[in-house]
C-alpha positions in Angstrom: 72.2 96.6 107.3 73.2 98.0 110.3 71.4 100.9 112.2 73.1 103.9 111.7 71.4 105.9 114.5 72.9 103.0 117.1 76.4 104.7 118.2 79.3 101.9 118.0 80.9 102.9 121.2 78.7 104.3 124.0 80.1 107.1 125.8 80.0 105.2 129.0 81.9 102.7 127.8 84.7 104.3 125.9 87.4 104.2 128.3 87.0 100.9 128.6 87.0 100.1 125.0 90.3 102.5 124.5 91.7 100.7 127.4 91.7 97.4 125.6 92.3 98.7 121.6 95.6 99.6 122.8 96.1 95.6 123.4 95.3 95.7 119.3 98.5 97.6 118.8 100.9 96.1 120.9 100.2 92.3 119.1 100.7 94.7 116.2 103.9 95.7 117.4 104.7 92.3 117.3 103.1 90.1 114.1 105.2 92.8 112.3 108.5 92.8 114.3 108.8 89.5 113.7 108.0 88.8 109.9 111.0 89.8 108.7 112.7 88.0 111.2 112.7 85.2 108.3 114.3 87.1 106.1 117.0 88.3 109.0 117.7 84.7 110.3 118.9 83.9 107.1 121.2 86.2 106.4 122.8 85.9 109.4 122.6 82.5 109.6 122.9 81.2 106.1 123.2 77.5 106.7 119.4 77.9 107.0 117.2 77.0 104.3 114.0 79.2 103.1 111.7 76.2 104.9 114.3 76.3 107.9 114.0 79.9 108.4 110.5 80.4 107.9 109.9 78.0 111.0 110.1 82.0 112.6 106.7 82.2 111.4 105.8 78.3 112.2 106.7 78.9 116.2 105.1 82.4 116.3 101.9 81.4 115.1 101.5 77.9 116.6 101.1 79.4 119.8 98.3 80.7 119.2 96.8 76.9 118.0 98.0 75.6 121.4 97.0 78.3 123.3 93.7 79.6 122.6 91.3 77.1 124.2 93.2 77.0 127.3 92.7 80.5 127.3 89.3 80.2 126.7 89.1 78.0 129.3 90.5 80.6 131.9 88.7 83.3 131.1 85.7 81.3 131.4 86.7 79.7 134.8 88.1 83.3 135.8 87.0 87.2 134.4 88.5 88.8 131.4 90.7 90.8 133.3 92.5 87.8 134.5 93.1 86.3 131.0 94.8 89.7 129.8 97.1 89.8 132.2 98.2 86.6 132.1 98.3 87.3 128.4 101.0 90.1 128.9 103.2 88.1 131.2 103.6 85.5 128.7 103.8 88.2 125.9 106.7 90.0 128.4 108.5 86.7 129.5 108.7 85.4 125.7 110.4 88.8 124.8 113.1 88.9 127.4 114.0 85.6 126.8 115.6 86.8 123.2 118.7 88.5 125.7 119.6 84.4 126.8 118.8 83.3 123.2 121.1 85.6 121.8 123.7 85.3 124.2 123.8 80.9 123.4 123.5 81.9 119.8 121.0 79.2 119.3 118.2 79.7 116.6 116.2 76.8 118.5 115.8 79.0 121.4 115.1 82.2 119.7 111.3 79.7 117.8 110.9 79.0 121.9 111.0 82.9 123.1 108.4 83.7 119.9 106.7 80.3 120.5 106.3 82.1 124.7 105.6 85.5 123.2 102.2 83.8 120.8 101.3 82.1 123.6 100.7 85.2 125.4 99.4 86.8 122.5 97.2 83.9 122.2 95.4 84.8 125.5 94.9 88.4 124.6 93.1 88.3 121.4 91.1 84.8 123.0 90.0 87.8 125.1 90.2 91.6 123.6 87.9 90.3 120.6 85.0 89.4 122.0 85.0 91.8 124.6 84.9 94.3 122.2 82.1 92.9 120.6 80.2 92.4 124.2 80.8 96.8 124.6 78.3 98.0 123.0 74.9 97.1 120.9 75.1 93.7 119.4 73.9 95.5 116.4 77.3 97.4 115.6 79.4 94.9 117.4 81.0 94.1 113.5 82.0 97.8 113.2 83.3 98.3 116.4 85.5 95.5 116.3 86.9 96.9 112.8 87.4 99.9 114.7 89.6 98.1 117.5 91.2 96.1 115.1 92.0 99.7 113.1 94.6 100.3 115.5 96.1 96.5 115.3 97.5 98.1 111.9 99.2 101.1 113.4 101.1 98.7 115.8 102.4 97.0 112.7 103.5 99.9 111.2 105.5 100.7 114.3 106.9 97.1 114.2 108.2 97.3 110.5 109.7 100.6 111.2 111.9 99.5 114.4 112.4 96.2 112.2 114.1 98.5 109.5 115.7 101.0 111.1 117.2 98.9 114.0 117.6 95.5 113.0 117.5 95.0 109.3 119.9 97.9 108.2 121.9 97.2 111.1 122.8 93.9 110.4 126.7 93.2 109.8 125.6 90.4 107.9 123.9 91.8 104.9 127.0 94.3 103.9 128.3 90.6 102.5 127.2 88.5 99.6 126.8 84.7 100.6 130.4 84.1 98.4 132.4 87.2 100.6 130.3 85.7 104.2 131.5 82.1 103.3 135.4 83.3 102.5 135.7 85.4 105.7 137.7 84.0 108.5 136.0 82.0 111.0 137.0 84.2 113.7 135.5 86.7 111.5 131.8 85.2 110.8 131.4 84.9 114.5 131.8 88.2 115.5 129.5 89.1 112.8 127.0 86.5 113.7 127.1 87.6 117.8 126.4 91.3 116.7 123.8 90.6 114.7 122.0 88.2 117.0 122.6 90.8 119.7 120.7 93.3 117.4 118.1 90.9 116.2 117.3 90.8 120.3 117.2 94.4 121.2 114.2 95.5 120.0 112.2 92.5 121.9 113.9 93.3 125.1 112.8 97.0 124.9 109.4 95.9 124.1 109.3 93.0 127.3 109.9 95.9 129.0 107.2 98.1 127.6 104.8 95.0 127.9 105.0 95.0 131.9 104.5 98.5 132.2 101.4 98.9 130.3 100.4 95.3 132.3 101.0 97.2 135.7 98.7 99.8 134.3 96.5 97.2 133.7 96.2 96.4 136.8 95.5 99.1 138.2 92.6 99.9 136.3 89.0 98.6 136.9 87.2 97.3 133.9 83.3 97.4 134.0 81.6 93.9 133.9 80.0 92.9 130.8 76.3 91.3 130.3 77.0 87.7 130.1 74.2 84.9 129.4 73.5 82.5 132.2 76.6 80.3 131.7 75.7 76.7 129.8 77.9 73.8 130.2 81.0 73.3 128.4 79.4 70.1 126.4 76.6 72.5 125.6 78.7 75.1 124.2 80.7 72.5 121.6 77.5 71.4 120.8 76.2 74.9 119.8 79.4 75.9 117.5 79.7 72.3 116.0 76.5 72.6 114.8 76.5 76.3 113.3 77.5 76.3 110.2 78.9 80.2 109.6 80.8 79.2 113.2 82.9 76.5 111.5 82.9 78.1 107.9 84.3 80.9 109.5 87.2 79.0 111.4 88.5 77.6 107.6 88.0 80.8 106.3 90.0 83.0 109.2 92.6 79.9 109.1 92.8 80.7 105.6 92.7 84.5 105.5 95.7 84.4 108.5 97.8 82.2 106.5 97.4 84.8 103.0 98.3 87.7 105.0 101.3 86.3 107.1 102.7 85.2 103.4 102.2 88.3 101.3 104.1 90.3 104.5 106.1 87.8 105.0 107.6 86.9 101.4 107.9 90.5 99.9 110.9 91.1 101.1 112.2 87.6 98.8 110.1 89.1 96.3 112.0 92.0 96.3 115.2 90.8 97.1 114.6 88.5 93.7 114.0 91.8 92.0 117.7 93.6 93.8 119.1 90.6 91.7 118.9 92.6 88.1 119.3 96.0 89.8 122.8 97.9 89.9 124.0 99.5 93.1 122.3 102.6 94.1 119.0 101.5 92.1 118.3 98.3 94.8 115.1 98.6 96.6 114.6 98.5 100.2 112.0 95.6 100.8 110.9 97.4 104.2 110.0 100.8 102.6 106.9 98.6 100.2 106.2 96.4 103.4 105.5 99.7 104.9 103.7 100.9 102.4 101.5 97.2 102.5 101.0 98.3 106.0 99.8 102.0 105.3 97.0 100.8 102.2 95.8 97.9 104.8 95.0 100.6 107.4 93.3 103.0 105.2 91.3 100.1 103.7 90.5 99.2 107.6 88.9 102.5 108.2 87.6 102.9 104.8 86.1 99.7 104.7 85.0 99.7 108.5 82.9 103.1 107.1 81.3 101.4 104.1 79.8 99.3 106.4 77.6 101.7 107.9 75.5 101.5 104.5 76.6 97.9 103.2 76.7 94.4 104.8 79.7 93.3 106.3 79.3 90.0 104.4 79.0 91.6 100.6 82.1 93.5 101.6 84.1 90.5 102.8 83.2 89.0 99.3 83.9 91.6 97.3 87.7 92.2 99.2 87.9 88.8 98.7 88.0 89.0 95.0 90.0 91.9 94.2 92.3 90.2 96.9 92.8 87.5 94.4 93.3 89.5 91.3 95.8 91.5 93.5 97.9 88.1 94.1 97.4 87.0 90.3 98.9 90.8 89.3 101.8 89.1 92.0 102.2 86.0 89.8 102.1 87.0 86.4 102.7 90.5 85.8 107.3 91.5 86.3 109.0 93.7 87.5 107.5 97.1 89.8 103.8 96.6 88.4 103.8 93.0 89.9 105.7 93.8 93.4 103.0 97.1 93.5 99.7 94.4 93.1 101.5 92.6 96.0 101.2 95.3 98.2 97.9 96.1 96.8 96.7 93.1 98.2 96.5 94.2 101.9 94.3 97.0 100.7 92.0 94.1 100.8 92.8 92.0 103.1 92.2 95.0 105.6 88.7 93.9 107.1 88.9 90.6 106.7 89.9 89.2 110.4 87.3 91.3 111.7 84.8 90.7 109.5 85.2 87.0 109.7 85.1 86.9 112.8 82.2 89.4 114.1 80.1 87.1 111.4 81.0 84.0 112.8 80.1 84.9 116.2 77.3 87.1 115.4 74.2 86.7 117.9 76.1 84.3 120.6 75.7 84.0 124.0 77.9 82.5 126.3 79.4 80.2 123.8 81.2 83.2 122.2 83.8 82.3 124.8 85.0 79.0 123.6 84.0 80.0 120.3 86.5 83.4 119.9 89.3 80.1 121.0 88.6 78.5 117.7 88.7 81.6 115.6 91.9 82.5 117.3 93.0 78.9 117.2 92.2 79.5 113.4 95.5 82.1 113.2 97.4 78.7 113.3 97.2 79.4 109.4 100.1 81.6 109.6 102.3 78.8 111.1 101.6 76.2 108.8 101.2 78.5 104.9 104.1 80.5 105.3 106.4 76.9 105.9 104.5 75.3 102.3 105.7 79.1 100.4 109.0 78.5 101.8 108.7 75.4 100.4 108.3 76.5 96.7 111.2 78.6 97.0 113.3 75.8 97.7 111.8 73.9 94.4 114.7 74.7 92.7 117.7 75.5 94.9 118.2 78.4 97.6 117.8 81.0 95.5 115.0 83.0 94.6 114.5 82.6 90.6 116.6 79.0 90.1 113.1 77.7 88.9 111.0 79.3 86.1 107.3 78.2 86.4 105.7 78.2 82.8 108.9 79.6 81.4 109.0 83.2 82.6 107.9 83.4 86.3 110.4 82.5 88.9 109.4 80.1 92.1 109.2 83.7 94.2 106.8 85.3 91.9 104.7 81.8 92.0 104.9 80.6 95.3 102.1 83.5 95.8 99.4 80.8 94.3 98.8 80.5 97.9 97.9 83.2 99.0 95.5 83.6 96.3 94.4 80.5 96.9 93.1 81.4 100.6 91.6 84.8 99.5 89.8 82.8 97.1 88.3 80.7 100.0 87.4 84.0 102.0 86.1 85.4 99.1 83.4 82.7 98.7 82.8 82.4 102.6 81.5 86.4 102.2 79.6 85.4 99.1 78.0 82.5 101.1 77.5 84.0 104.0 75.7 87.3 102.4 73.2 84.2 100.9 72.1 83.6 104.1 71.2 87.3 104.7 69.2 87.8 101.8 
């Protein structure tokens, strides 16, 4: 258990640790801008399949699988400091680059500028997480990295809400069922199709911009230097993780644990839109509005959860989470209508401590090593690039819609394609159970 008399940020330090937990919203701002990207792409472009459009998520997320060890590498080499900025000039480049991609109207260049953005993203979480855990007693490094990642929530929240109110019910393209889209003139679709990629673009130009000015502030300002271990060899340090067992347990897990969440915010809006299918006009749904309200139960879970471990042990929570995660998802699966889409967004309830958990356990009483070895966790988000692609996939089993398949007899692909994510919460689950073994 951890001391409660030890304070998780020291007063000395708590500029610099608000300094960088703003860095935990703004790749909030981001994650969440850009999952429903998927289900934006394909109404304005519906040529795309649901595999073809939810390569959005593939290119986002492999950046930070291609990324993160170089990025560890740097900030080895260089100073923290040096890897965040670098981090936000990638983060700023990859957004402006959506004004070109929607002016050539090519969905190739739009996975490049998110593929630019993750790669910047991958350098600031490579860094911001374990210098976190460096400021401050090793002790409540686990609960202060909850508390950072507490505010990664509230930058998704603000990223859903632009995403909705600026994007998604701004699009031309969704005032048209596919039948009406198709029998439009050609001359007509086009214009649609330029004003909606134009939209789709706005929002990541305003925040390139907003990227460079917090980077300038950056900067400016002077970070203190943290207690580091008398550096080992780079050999040395892949030794030391290869052979710590919670390290690479933890790695699967997080890989797991990213690739659950990205699908569950990811695919509600099909879930939803399967459910507009048997709803008149006036009684649809807004698929944003629940995503929201994912968003809002994963923060207070993050802050509720981030308390309870003051009196429990970060491990026995991660277990438990785990398992009501994955009753959540089944309540997905099985159960129609409202009280199924409701245990969807139950689920990020959850899911709420579980990157932080995962990875303040993993890396728990390292050294210098914690360098290369916060690479591998983040190199571990690469589950959101590769799950969300295999969901899309079951979606397709039976055509392009949502409910041409009926799994069992009475649950539609949409409604099962969420096997998956209970699948990795189930892993996650038993990664807490195991690792709370080791405790005891």
């Amino acid at each position: 258990m951890s001391n409660t008399k030890t304070p998780v940020v020291r007063k000395d330090l708590l500029f610099a640790f608000v300094i960088i937990t703003s860095l935990f919203a703004l790749w909030g701002i981001a994650n969440d801008l850009t999952n429903p990207m998927v289900s934006a792409f394909k109404k304005v472009m519906p040529e795309l399949s649901n595999t073809q459009a939810s390569l959005v998520q593939f290119a986002f997320y492999f950046g930070y699988f291609c990324l993160a060890l170089p990025a560890a590498l740097f900030i080895r080499k260089y100073s923290y400091k040096s890897g965040i900025i670098l981090g936000l000039s990638l983060y700023a480049i990859g957004a402006l680059m959506f004004y070109p991609a929607a002016k050539f109207e090519e969905y190739t260049f739009f996975l490049i500028s998110l593929y630019v953005i993750t790669s910047g993203l991958a350098f600031l979480e490579t860094t911001s997480n374990p210098l976190i855990l460096s400021l401050g007693d090793p002790e409540t490094s686990t609960q202060r990295l909850n508390l950072a990642q507490a505010f990664n929530p509230i930058g998704s929240l603000m990223g859903m809400i632009v995403a909705q109110q600026f994007v998604l019910s701004a699009l031309r393209s969704d005032d048209y069922t596919k039948e009406a889209y198709n029998a439009l003139p050609a001359v007509e679709q086009a214009a649609v199709r330029t004003n909606d990629l134009s939209i789709i673009s706005y929002p990541y130009i305003g925040l390139g911009l907003v990227v460079i000015t917090i980077m300038i502030i950056i900067i400016c300002t002077k970070l203190p230097k943290t207690a580091e271990e008398d550096k080992m060899g780079l050999s040395e340090s892949f030794s030391k993780l290869f052979a710590n067992k919670t390290y690479i347990q933890g790695v699967i897990s997080q890989a797991f644990y990213v690739g659950a969440q990205i699908m569950c915010w990811t695919y509600i809006f099909q879930y939803v839109d399967h459910m507009n299918e048997s709803l008149v006009e006036g009684s649809k749904l807004t698929a944003t509005h629940f995503n929201i309200a994912a968003m809002i139960s994963f923060l207070v879970g993050r802050w509720v959860g981030t308390a309870l471990m003051r009196k429990y042990s970060p491990s026995k929570m991660l277990a438990i989470f785990g398992v009501l995660g994955v009753l959540c998802c089944a309540g997905a699966i099985v159960l129609p209508g409202m009280i199924g889409l409701i245990s969807l967004v139950a689920v990020s309830i959850f899911m709420s401590i579980m990157f932080p958990t995962i990875y303040g356990i993993a890396l728990k009483g390292m050294g210098d090593e914690a360098k290369i070895g916060s690479a591998g966790l983040v190199m571990a988000i690469v589950g959101g690039a590769l799950m969300p692609v295999l969901q899309g996939g079951i979606l397709d089993w039976g055509g392009s819609g949502f409910g041409d398949l009926q799994i069992l007899g009475f649950i539609p692909e949409v409604r099962f394609s969420f096997i998956l994510p209970l699948i990795c919460l189930a892993v996650v689950a038993l990664y807490g159970y195991v690792s709370s073994k080791k405790e005891a």
